[in-house]
C-alpha positions in Angstrom: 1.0 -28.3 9.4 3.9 -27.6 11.6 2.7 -24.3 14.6 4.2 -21.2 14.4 6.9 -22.0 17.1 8.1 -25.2 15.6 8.7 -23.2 11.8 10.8 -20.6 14.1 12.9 -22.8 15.6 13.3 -24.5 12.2 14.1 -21.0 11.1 16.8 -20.5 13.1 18.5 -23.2 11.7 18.8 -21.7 8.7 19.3 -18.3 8.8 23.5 -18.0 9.3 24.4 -14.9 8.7 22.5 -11.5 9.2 19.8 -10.9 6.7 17.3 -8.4 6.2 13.5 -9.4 4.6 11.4 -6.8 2.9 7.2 -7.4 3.1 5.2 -5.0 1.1 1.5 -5.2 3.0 0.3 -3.6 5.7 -1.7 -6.5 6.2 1.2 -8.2 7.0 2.8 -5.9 9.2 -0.3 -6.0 11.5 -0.3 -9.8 11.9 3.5 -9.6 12.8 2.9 -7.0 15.2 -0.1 -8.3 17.2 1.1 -12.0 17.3 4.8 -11.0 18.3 6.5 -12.9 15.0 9.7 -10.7 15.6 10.2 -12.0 19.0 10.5 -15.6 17.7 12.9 -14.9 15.3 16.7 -15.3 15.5 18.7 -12.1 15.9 20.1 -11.9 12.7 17.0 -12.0 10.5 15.1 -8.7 10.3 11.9 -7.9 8.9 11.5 -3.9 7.7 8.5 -2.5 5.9 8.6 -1.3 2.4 5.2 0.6 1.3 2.5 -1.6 1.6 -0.3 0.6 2.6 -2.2 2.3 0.0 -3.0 5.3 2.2 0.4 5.7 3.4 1.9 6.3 -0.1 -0.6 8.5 -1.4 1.7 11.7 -1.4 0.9 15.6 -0.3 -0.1 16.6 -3.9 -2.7 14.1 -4.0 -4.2 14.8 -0.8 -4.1 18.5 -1.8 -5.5 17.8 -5.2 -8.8 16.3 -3.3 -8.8 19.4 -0.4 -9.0 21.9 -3.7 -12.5 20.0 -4.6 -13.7 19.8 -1.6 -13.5 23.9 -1.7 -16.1 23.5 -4.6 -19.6 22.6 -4.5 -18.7 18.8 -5.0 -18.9 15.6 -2.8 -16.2 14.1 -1.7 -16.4 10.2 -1.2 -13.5 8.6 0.4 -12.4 5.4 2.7 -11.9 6.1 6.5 -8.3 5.8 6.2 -8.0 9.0 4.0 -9.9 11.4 6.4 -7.3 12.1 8.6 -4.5 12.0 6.3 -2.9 15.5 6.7 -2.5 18.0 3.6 -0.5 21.4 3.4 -3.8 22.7 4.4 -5.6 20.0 6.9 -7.1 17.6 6.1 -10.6 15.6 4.7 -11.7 15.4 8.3 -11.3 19.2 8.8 -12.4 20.8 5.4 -15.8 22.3 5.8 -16.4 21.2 2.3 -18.8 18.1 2.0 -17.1 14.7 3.0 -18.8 11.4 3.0 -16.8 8.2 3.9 -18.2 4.8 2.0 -17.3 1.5 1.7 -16.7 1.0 -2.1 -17.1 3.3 -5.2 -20.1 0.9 -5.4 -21.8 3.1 -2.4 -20.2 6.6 -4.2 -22.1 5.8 -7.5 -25.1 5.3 -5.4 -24.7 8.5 -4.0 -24.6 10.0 -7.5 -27.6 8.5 -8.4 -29.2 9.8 -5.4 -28.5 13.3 -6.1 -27.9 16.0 -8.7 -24.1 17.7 -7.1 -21.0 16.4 -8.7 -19.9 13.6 -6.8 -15.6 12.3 -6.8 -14.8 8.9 -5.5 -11.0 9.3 -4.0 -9.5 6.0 -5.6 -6.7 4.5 -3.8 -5.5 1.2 -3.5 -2.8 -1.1 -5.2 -3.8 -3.9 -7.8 -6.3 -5.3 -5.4 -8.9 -2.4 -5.8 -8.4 -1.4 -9.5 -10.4 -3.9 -10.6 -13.6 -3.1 -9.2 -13.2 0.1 -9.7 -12.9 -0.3 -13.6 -15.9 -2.9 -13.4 -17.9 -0.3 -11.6 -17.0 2.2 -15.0 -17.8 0.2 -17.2 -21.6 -0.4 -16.1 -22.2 3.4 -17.1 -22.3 5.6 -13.9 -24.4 8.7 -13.8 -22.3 12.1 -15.7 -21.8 13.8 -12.0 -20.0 10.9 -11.2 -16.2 11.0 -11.3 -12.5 9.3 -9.6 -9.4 10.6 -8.6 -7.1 8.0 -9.8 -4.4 7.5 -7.3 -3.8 3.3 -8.2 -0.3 2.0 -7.8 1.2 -0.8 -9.1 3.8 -2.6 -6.8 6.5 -4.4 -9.0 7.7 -1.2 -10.4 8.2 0.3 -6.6 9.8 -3.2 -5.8 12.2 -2.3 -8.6 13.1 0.9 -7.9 14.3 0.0 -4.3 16.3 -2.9 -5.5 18.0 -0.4 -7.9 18.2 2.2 -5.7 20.1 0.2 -3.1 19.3 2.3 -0.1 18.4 -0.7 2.0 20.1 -4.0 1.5 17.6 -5.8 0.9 18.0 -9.9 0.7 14.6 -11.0 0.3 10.8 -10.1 -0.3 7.7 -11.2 1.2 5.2 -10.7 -1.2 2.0 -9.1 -1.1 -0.8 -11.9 -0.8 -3.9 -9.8 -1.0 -2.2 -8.6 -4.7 -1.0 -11.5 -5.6 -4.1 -12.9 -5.5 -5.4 -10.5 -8.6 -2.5 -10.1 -10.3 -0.3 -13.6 -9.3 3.3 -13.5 -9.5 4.5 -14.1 -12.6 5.6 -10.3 -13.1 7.8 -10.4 -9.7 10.4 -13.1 -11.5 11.9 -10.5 -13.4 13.7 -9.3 -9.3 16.9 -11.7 -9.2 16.4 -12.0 -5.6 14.7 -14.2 -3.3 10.6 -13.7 -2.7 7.8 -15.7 -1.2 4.2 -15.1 -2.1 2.5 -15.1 2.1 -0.7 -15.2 3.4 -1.6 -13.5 6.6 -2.1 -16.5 9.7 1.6 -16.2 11.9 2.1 -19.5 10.2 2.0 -18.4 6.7 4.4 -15.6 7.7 7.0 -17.4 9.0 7.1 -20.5 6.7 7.4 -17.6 4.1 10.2 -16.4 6.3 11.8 -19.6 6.2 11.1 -20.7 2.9 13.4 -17.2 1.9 16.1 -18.2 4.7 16.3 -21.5 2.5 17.4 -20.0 -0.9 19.5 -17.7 1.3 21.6 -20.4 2.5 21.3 -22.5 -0.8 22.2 -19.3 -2.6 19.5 -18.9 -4.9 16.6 -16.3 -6.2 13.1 -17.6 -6.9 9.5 -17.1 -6.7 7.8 -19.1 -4.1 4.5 -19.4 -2.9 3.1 -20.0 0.0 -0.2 -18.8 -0.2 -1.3 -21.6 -2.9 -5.1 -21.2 -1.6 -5.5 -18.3 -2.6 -2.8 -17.4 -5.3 -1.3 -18.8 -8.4 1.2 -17.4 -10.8 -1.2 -16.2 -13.5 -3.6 -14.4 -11.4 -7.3 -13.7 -12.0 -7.3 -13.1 -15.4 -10.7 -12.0 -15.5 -9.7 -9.4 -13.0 -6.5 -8.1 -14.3 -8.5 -7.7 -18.4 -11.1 -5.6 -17.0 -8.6 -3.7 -14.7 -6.7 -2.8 -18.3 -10.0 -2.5 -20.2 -10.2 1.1 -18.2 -6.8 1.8 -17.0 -3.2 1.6 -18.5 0.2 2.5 -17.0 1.5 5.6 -15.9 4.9 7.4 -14.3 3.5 8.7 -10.7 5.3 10.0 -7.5 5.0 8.2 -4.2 4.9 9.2 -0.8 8.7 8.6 -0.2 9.8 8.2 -3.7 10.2 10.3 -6.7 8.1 9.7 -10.0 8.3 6.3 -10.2 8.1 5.0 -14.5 4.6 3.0 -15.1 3.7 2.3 -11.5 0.3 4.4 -11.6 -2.8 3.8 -12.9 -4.7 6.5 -14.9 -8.2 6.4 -16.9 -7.8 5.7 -20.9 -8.9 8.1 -23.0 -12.3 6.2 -23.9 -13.0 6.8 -20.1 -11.5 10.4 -19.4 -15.1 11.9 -18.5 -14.8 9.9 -15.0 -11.5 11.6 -14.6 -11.6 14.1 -12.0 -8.7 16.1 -12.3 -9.7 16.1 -16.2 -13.4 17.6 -15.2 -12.6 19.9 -12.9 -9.8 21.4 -14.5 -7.2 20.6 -11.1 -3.0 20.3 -11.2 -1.9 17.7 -8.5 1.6 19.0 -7.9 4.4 18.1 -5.6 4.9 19.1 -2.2 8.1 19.5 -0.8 8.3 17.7 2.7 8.7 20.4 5.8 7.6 18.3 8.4 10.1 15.9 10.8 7.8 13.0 9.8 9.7 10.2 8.7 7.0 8.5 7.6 9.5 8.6 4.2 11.9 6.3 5.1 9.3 4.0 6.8 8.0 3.3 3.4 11.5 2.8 2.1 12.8 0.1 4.7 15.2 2.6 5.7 13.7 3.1 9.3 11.5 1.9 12.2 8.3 4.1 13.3 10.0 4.6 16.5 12.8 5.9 15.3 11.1 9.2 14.9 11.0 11.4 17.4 7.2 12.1 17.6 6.2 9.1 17.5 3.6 8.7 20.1 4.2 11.7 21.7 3.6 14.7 19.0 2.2 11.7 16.6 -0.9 9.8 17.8 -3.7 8.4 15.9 -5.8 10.9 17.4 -3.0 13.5 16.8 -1.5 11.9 13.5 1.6 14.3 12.1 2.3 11.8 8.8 -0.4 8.9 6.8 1.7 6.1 8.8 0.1 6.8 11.9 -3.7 7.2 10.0 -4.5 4.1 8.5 -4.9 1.0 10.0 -2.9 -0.5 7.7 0.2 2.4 8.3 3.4 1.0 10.1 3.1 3.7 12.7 0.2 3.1 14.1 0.4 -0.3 14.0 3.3 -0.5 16.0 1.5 2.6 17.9 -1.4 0.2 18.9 0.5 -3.3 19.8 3.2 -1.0 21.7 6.1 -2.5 19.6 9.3 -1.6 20.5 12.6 -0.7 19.0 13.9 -3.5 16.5 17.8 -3.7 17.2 
């Protein structure tokens, strides 16, 4: 396999014109910070970052939605990256209300089991997580057991932003980690050029080039270079179960409006796990107030440092908006690897 500095200076014999590339991972966003990719590549090709972290595009309401339960005499259990996340009221870290971060709703059931409160699992996550979440349903968990269901589903975001037209956008790196459970087969409905990538610096910039190539050759496919780990049907066994418990529904995202069938809510057969169906809660939107522009992060529109707290009123330890919370948020990784303006 050719190294990472010989596919760049391949690249750059393909890429003519100025072109912008799209990745939706924050996965991939970390391994192009740390290992530098944008410093290899040719001037005119830039890579922006659409809204690839789970966290990041959990909106206010949500957040808000999980504070109001945590006023109750109920556990909260919830992934490090959501504690910090701030709501119109603080945050998970700073409720007094009881807040226990696990690993996997696996670990919340257990904690259900273990006790007789009502315990919530906060569920977040795109395709990838869905599925053993439903799995975990469907083997019966204790009655004081219950989710918030805050799933997305990323080909209907990838749609709206091509329709939208906000940011020309010539080309998509796809997400490997989803791809992986769901395969790509429903991204070949977006007549524009994308490329399945896994997460080395190599897979990242032969995806890169592989995308330059149908640039110059003027064409629109699916390609994948990730073939280890993804194919174009998916895991099937994944994806049944996934729909066995969930099905489609219109949801807002951080950054976007209600956006038609890209949530994921409990059928009816499995409404008693349902959260905001038990305890009677309204998860409404919040208007933004702040000067975060964590927003237009998610929407390829900007750069983390074009904001002007970033790393000064925004820190990880100080974080104003999700992107600078999770480790898998644009902010702070560009925050941590000190990346600087992309011109």
């Amino acid at each position: 396999m050719e190294t990472g500095k010989e596919i760049a200076s391949t690249l750059r014999t393909h890429v003519t014109r100025p072109v912008t590339f799209m990745h939706i991972c924050g996965t991939h966003e970390a391994s192009i910070a740390r290992t530098g990719i944008r410093t290899l590549l040719p001037p005119a090709l830039k890579i922006v970052m659409g809204p690839g972290c789970p966290v990041c595009i959990t909106p206010q309401g949500e957040i808000d939605a999980a504070l109001e339960l945590a006023d109750r005499d109920v556990i909260l259990a919830t992934y490090g990256d959501l504690l910090r996340v701030p709501g119109t009221a603080g945050s998970l870290e700073s409720t007094p209300g009881e807040v226990r971060v696990v690993q996997g709703i696996h670990k919340a059931v257990d904690l259900a089991r273990k006790t007789e409160k009502e315990v919530v699992f906060i569920s977040v996550g795109f395709e990838t997580t869905a599925p053993t979440v439903a799995a975990m349903l469907l083997t019966d968990p204790p009655e004081n057991f219950s989710i918030l269901s805050y799933h997305r589903l990323v080909p209907p975001a990838m749609g709206w932003l091509l329709t939208q037209g906000e940011a020309h956008l010539d080309g998509f790196i796809l997400p490997g980690h989803v791809c992986t459970i769901t395969g790509y087969k429903d991204y070949e409905q977006f007549p524009v050029p994308q490329v399945v990538a896994g997460f080395e610096p190599e897979d990242i910039l032969l995806a890169l080039l592989m995308l330059a190539r149908q640039i110059e050759k003027d064409e629109h496919r699916v390609e994948n270079a990730y073939p280890r780990a993804v194919n174009r049907e998916g895991n099937q066994k994944a994806l049944a179960v996934m729909y066995q418990v969930f099905e489609p529904c219109d949801v807002e995202w951080r950054g976007f409006p209600v956006i038609p069938g890209s949530g994921l809510r409990l059928k009816e057969e499995f409404s008693c796990y349902d959260a905001v169906r038990k305890f009677g809660i309204t998860v409404r939107h919040v208007k933004k107030h702040s000067a975060c522009i964590c927003d237009r992060v998610l929407r390829g529109v900007a750069d983390p440092t074009d904001c002007r707290m970033f790393g000064k009123a925004c820190t990880p330890r100080t974080p104003v908006g999700p992107c600078m919370v999770s480790h898998e948020g644009a902010c702070k990784i560009w925050h941590q690897y000190k990346v600087k303006k992309v011109i």
